[in-house]
C-alpha positions, 0 to 999 in steps of 0.5 A, a space after each residue: 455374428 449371432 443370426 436369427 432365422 425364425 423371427 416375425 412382425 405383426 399381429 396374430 389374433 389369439 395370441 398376445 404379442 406385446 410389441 408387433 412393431 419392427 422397432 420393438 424387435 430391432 430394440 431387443 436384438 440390439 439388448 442380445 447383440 444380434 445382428 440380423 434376423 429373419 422375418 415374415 409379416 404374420 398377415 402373410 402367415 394368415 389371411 394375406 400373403 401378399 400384402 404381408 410379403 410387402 410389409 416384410 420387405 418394407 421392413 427390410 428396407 426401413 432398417 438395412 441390414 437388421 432383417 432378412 425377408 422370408 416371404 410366405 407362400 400360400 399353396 392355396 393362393 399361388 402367392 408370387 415369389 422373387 429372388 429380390 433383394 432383402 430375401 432370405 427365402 421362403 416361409 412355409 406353414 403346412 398347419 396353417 394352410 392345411 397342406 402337407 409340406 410334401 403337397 404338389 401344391 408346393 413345387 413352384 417353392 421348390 422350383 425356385 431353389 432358395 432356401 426354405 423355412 418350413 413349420 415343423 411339428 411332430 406327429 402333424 398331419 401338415 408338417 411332421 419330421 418325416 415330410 421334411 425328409 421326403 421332400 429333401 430325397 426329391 428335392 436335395 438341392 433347396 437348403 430346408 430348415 424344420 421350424 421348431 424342430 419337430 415342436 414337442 420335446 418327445 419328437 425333438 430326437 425324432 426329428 433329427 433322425 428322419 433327416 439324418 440321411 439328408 444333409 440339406 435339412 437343418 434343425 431350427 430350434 425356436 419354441 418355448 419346450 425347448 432347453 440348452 440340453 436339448 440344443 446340444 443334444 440335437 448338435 450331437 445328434 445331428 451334428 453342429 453344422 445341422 442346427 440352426 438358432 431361432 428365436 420365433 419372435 415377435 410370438 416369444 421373447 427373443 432374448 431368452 431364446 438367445 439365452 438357451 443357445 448362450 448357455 448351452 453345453 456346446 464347445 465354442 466352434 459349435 455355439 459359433 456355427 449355430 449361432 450363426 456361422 450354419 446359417 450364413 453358410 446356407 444363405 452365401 450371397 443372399 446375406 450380403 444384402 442384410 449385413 451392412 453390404 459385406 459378406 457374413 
């Protein structure tokens, strides 16, 4: 069961996104056979958490089973969140909000205790490796997964050896740096069962993200868990929604 973790709809404002729409993303996980994938509405990364979160879990509930709704919050706006059904956890973006990923601003997410996709970019003033594990040595028990895994091909090592001591941060490995090398490198740096596949659609095609993992030098069990078996394992019953009313 391959599983998308980074994914999006809607429109961002200096990017070109060809096809925004829900529709468009289900046609292209069904070319690369991939079951679900995880969604914030990018109005809720930008201006408008709140009426993007709706969006999101309207998405959701259009299409059962093909999307699991990371709901943003916004530190600066106090953004309500739930454990409702279709959701898959929290979507956070230090850079965006200009908000240290370690930022008091962020307890109420942690509070909540579902799992967390965060933007991870190394060398960030928001968001570098390094807050991630700060964050998981006061707060082990929220799953965290680093968006993008540190971003730029020189911090990818970088990334997996902050948070090598702290079992509850995995590596999401959506971005246009990165290669099939480095996904097996990152699996033999930080273990199988610490790397996450992502794609960040709809900002970048999801079929080649798909490709990198396909491809990579991985042994079977190893390409199984990240391509899905690692998420399903930190999501447990919140899957169920999304996969057709069965457990993943």
């Amino acid at each position: 069961m391959i599983l998308d973790a980074h994914g999006h709809i809607g429109s961002w404002p200096d990017f070109l996104i060809p096809d925004p729409s829900a529709e468009g993303l289900i046609a292209t996980m069904d070319e690369a056979g991939i079951v679900a994938t995880g969604i914030s509405d990018l109005l809720a990364v930008g201006p408008d958490a709140v009426e993007g979160n709706r969006r999101a879990f309207a998405a959701a509930a259009a299409h059962p089973g093909r999307f699991g709704v990371w709901q943003v919050y916004n530190p600066h706006h106090r953004t309500p969140l739930a454990d409702a059904p279709g959701a898959w956890g929290v979507k956070l973006h230090p850079d965006v909000h200009r908000c240290r990923l370690d930022d008091p601003l962020y307890e109420p997410v942690w509070d909540l205790g579902l799992p967390v996709l965060a933007h991870g970019q190394t060398d960030s003033p928001w968001s570098s490796p390094e807050m991630f594990a700060a964050v998981a040595t006061r707060r082990p028990e929220v799953p965290l997964l680093m968006g993008h895994a540190g971003l730029w091909p020189y911090g990818f090592r970088r990334a997996a050896e902050a948070v090598a001591d702290h079992p509850s941060v995995l590596l999401e490995i959506c971005g246009s740096k990165m290669t099939g090398r480095w996904v097996a490198r990152l699996a033999a740096l930080a273990g199988a069962d610490r790397v996450v596949f992502g794609t960040d659609a709809c900002f970048l095609d999801q079929r080649v993200g798909f490709g990198r993992v396909a491809l990579a030098p991985l042994s079977e069990p190893d390409r199984a868990l990240v391509q899905g078996g690692n998420l399903a394992r930190v999501l447990g019953p919140r899957l169920v929604h999304r996969i057709g009313g069965t457990s993943a």
